[in-house]
N, C-alpha and C positions, 0 to 999 in steps of 0.2 A: 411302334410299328410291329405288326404282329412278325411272325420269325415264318419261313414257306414249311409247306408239309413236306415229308418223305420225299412221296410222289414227285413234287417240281425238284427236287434237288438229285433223282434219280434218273431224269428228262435232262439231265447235264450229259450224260454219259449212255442216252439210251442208241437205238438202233441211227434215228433221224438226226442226232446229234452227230455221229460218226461218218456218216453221211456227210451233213452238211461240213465238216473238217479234210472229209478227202473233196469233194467239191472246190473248196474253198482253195485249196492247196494243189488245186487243177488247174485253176483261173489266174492264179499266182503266176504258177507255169507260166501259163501261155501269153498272158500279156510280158512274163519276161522275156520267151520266145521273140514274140513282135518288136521287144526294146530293143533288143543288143542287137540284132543285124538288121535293123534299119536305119531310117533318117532318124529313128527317137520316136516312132507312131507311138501313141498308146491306145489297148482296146479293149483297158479296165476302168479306165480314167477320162468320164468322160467330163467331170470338171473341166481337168486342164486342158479337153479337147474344146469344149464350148469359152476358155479363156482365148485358145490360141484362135481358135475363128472369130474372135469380132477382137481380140489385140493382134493378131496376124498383119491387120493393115494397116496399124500404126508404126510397127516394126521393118515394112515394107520386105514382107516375106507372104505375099497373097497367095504363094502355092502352097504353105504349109498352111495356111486360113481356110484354104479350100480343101484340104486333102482332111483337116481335120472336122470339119462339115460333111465330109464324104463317111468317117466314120462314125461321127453319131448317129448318121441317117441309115447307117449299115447295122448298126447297136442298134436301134431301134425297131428295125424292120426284123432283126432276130427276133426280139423279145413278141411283135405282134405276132411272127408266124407261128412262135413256139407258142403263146397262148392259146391262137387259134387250134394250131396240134392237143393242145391240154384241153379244150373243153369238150374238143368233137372227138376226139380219138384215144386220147394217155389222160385218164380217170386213175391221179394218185399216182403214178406209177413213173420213179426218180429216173428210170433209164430211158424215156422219152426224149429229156431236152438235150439226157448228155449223148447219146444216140447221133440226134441234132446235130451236137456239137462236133463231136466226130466227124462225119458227113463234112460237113463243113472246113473244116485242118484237111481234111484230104485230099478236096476239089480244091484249097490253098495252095496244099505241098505240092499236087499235079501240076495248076497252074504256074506257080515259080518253077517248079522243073523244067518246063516249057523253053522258060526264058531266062533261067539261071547262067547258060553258058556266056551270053552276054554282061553277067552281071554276078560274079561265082562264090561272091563274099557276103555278100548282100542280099534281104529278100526284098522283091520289087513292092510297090503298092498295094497293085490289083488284089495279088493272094492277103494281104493284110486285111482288102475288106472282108473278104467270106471268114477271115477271124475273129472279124467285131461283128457280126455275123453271128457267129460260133458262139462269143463271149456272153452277149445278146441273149439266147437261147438259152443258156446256162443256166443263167439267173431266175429264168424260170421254175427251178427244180422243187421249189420247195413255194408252195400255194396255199393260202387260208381265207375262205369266204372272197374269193374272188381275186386275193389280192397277192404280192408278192412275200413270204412271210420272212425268209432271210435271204437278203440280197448278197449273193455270194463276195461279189465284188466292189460292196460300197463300204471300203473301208471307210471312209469319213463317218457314214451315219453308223457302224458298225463301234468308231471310236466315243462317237458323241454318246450311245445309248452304254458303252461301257462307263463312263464317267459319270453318267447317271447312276450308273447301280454303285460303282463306288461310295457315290455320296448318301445313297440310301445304307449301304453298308453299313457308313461310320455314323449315319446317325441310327441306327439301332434295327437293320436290315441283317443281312446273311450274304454268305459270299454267292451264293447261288443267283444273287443280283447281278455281278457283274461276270462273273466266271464261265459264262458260257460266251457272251460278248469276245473277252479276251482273248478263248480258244479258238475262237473263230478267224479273230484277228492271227494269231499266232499263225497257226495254220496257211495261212495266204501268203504271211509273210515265209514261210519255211519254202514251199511254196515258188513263190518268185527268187528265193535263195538259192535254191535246185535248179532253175530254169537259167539265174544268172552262170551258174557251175558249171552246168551243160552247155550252155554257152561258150566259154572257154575251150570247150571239149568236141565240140560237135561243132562242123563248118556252118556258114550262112543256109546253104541251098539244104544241107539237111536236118535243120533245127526246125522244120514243120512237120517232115516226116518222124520226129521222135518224137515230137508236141501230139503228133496225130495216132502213135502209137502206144503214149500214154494214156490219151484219151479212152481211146479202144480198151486199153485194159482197166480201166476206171470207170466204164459203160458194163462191160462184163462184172464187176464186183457190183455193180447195182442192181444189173438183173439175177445174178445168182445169189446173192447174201440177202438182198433187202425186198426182193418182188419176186414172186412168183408168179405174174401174170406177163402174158404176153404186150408188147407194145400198143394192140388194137383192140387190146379184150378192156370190156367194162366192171 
């Protein structure tokens, strides 16, 4: 197997890489945000969302079947709108989705503020969708010939394509096979490790507003370090 050039082994650690590692480690965040002061939503995972909606009503728990039905269809309507944002308006340019995503945590953390006093520990549903919403959009960040090229959040196929390069590795490949896989993974989990932390640290009602603040500052390092164009410029 021939060994990669320079080049792809310098694409491990280039601009787009660094990027996709603070991204990754965004998503972390905030789906750990969504974990720990709620019923358990998840709005990175939508595996176990699409398990719990058609196992939800064997387990005879039809509102978590439906609430988690509620966030796929909220994960999904991100990712079209961000699309649609990507082909008419954000041409290449990373701080579009997380922009997005932003927008998104904050019309969250406004809505539970709303409703927080009834509920002071905990964040309620509704703000959980415009998260998977948020989540949704994310994943958009990174585009190649139409398609999505690293999905920030899908650790499963994230782990499956590492283990691939592994195996190419040790049969006569380069770490550059799997090593960008890995960091990727690393990153998400450092990630929702931080999110779990803050958790402990930061009440229910205001773990969106610091989810929504990190954001912000991780929208700002995209349009300052990586893009020099505005949001609507071609």
């Amino acid at each position: 197997m021939p060994k990669p050039d320079a080049g792809r082994r310098q694409a491990l650690f280039d601009a787009d890489a660094r990027l996709s590692w603070v991204l990754a480690a965004l998503a972390g965040l905030i789906g750990a945000a969504a974990f720990t002061h709620t019923a358990g939503y998840f709005v990175t995972f939508m595996t176990g969302n699409t398990e719990r909606a058609v196992l939800g009503y064997f387990r005879d728990e039809p509102d978590m079947a439906a609430a988690a039905l509620a966030l796929i269809l909220s994960f999904v309507a991100g990712v079209v709108v961000a699309s649609w944002c990507r082909r008419h308006y954000w041409t290449r340019h990373p701080h579009g989705p997380t922009l997005l995503t932003t927008v998104c945590l904050a019309v969250g953390a406004g809505t539970d503020l709303a409703v927080y006093q009834t509920n002071p520990d905990d964040i309620d549903f509704v703000p959980i969708l415009f998260v998977a919403f948020g989540v949704g959009a994310l994943n958009t960040s990174f585009i190649k010939n139409d398609e999505v090229s690293v999905p920030l959040s899908y650790v499963t196929g994230t782990l499956v394509k590492m283990g691939q390069g592994i195996e190419r590795h040790a049969s006569g490949g380069d770490y550059a096979d799997w090593l960008g896989y890995f960091l990727l993974y690393a990153t998400f989990a450092l990630g929702a490790l931080a999110g779990g932390l803050l958790g402990l640290l930061v009440a229910g009602w205001a773990m969106l507003i610091t989810a929504t603040l990190v954001c912000l500052a991780v929208t700002g390092y995209t349009y300052l370090h990586l893009d020099r164009h505005g949001p609507f410029e071609e």
